[in-house]
PAZAPA-4460 file (N, C-alpha, C; in steps of 0.05 Angstrom, whole numbers, plus 32768, in hexadecimal, padded with zeros to 4 digits):
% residues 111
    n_x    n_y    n_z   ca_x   ca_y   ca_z    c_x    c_y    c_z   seq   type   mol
   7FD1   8021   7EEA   7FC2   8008   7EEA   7FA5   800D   7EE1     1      X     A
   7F9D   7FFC   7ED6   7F84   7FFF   7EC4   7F74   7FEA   7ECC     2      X     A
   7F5B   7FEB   7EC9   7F42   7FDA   7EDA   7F3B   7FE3   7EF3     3      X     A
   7F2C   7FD0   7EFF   7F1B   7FD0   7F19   7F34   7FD8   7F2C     4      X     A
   7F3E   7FE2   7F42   7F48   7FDD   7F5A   7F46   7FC7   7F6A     5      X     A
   7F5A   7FBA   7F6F   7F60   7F9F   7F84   7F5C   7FA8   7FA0     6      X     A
   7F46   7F9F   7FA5   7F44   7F9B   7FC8   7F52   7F86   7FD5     7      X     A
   7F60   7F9E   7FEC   7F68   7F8F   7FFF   7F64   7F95   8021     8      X     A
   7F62   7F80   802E   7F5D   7F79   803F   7F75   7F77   8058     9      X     A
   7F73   7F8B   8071   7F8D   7F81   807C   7F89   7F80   809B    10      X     A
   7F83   7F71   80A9   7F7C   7F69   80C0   7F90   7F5F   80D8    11      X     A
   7F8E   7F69   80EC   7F9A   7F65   8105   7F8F   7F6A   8116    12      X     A
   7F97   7F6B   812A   7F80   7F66   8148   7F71   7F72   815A    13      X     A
   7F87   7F8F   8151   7F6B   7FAA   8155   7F6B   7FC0   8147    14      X     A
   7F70   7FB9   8133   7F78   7FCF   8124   7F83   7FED   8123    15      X     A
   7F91   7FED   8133   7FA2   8007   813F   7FB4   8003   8132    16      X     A
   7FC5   7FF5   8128   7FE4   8001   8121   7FEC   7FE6   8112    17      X     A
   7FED   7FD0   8101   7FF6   7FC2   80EF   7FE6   7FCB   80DB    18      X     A
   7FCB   7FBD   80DD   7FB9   7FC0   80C1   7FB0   7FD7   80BC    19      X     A
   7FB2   7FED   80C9   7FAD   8005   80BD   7FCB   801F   80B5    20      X     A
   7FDC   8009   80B9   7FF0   8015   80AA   8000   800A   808D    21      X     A
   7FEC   7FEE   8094   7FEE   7FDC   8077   7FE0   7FF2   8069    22      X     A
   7FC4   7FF2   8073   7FAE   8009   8065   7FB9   8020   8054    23      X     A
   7FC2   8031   8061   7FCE   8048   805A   7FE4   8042   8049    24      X     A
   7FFB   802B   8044   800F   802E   8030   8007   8022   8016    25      X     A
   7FEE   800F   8018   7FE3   8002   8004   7FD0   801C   7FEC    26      X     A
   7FC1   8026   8001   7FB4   803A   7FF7   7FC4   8054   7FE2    27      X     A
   7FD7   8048   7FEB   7FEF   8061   7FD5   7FF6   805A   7FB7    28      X     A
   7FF2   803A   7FB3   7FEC   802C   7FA2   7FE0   8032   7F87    29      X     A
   7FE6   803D   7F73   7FC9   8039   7F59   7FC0   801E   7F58    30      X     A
   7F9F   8026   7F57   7F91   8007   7F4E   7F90   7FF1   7F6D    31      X     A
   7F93   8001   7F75   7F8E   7FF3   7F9B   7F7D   8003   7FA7    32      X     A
   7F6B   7FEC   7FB8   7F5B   8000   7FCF   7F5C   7FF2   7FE7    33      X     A
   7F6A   7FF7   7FF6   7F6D   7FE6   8014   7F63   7FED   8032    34      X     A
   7F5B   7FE5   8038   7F45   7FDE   8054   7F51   7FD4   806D    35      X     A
   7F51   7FDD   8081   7F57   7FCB   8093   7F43   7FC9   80AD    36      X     A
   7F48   7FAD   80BB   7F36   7FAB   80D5   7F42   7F9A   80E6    37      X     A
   7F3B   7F90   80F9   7F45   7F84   8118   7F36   7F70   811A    38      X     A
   7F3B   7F55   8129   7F2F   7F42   8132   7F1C   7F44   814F    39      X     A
   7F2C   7F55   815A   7F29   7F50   8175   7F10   7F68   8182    40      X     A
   7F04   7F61   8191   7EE7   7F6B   818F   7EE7   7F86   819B    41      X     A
   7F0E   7F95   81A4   7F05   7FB2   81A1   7F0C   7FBB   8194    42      X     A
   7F11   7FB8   8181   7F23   7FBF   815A   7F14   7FD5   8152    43      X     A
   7F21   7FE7   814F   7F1C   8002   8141   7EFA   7FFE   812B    44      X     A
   7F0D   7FEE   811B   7EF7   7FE1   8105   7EFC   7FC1   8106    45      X     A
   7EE0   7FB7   8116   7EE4   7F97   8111   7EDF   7F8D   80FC    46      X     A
   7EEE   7F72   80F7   7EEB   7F62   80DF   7ECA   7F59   80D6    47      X     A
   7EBD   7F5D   80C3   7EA4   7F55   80C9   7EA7   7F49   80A7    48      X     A
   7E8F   7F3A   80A0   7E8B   7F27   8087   7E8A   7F34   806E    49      X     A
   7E7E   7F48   8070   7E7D   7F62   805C   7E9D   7F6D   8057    50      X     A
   7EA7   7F71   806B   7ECA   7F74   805B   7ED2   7F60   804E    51      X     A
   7ED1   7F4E   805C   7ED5   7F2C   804A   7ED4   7F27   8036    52      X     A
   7EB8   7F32   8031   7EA8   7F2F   801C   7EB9   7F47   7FFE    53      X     A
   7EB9   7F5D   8005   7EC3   7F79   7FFE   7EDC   7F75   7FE9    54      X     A
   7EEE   7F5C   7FFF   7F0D   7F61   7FF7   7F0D   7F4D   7FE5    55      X     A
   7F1D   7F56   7FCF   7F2B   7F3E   7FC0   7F43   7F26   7FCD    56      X     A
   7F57   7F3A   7FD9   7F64   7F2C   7FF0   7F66   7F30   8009    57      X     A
   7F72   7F23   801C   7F6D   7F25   8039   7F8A   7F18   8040    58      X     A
   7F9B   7F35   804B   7FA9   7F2A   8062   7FAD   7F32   807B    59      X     A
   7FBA   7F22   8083   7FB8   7F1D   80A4   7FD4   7F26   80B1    60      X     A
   7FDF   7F36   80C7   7FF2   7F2F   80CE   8005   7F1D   80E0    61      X     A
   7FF2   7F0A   80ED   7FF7   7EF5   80FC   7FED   7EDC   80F1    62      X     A
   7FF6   7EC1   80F8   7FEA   7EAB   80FA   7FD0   7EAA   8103    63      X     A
   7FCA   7EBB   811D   7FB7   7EB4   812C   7F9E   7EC6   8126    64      X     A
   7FAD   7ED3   8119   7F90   7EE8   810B   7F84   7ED0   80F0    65      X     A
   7F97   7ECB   80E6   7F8D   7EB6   80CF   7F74   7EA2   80D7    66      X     A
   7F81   7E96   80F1   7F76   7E80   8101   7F5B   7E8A   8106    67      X     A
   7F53   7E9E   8110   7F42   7EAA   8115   7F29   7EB0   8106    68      X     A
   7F37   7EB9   80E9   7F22   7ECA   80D7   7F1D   7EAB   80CA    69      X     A
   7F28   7E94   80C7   7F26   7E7D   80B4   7F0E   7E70   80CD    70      X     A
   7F12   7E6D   80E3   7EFC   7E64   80FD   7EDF   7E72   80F4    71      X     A
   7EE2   7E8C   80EB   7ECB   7EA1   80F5   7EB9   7EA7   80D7    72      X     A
   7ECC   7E9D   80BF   7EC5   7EA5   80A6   7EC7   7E9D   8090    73      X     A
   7ECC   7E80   809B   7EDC   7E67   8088   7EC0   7E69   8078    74      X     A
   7EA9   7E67   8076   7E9B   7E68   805B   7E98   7E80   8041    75      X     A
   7EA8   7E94   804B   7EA6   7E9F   8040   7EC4   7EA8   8031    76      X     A
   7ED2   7E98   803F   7EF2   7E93   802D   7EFA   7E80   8018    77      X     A
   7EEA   7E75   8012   7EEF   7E5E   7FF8   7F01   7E68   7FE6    78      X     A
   7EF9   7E7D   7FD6   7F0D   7E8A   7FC6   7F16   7E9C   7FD0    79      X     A
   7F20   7EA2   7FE4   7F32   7EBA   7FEF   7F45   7EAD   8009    80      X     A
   7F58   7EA5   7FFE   7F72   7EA0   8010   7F7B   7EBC   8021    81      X     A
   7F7B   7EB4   803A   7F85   7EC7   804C   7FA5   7EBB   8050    82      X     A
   7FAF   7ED2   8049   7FCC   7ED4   804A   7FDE   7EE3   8065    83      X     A
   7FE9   7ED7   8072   7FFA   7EDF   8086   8017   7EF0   8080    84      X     A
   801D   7F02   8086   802C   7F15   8083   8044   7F18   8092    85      X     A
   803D   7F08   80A9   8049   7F09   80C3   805C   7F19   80D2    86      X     A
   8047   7F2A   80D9   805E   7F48   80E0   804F   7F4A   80FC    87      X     A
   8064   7F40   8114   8060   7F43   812A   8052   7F60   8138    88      X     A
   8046   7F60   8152   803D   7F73   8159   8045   7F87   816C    89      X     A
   8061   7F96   815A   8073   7FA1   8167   807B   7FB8   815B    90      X     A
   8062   7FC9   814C   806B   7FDF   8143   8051   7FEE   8143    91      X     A
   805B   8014   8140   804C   8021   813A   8038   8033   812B    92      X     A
   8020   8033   8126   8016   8037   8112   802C   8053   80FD    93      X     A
   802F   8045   80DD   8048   8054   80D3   8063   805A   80D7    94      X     A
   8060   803D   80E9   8081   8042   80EC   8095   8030   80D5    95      X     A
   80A9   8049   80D4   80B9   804A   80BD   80BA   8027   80AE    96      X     A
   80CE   801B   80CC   80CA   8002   80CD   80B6   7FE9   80BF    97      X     A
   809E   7FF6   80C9   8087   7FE6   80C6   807B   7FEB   809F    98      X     A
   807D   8006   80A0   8074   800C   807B   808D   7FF7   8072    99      X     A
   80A5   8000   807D   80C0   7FF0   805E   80B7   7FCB   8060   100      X     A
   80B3   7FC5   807F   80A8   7FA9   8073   8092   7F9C   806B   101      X     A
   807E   7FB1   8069   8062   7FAF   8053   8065   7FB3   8045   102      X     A
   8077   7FC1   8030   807F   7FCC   801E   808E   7FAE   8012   103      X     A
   80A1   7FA1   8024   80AA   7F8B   8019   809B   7F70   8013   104      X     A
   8083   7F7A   8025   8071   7F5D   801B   8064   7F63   7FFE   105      X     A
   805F   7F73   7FF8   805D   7F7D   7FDC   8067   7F86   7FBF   106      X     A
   807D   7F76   7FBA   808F   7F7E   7FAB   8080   7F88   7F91   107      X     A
   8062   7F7C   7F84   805A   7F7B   7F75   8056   7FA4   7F72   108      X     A
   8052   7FAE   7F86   8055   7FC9   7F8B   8066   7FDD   7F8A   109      X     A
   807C   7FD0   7F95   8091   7FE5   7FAE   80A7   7FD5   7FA6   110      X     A
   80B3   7FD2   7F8A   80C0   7FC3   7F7C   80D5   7FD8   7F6C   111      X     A
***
């Protein structure tokens, strides 16, 4: 892939084990650089405006993370649709499980 790298953005609620295992399979990517952070105020790495700002896209793995970051950051989302992924909070960071269905939200990749 040729040009800039696509930022992405991948957020859940404390960042222990969805969005930083989004992190890690994205990052394997050419021409990707992916980030992740947590909503919730003891999150490894919390969501703050400057990631926001950072990412080209932003997803979420819940509804309610959506709900959340659109409450807390709606001015700064005009052009950046936060996208829901919806991958319940029932797995472990890298688990087998959890990469093959990040992997399937991205076919554009892992195709």
């Amino acid at each position: 892939m040729t040009g800039k790298p696509v930022k992405l953005l991948f957020v859940c609620s404390r960042n222990r084990l969805r969005s930083p295992t989004a992190e890690a399979v994205l990052n394997q990517v050419d021409g990707v650089t992916a980030i992740s952070a947590g909503i919730n105020h003891d999150a490894e790495t919390p969501l703050s405006g400057d990631l926001i700002e950072w990412a080209d896209r932003i997803y979420v793995m819940e509804t309610a993370h959506k709900k959340k970051i659109n409450r807390q950051f709606s001015a700064m989302l005009e052009d950046k649709p936060v996208r829901n992924l919806a991958i319940p909070d029932n797995y472990q960071f890298m688990d087998e499980d959890l990469v093959a269905r990040i992997q399937a939200r991205f076919p554009e990749y892992f195709s």
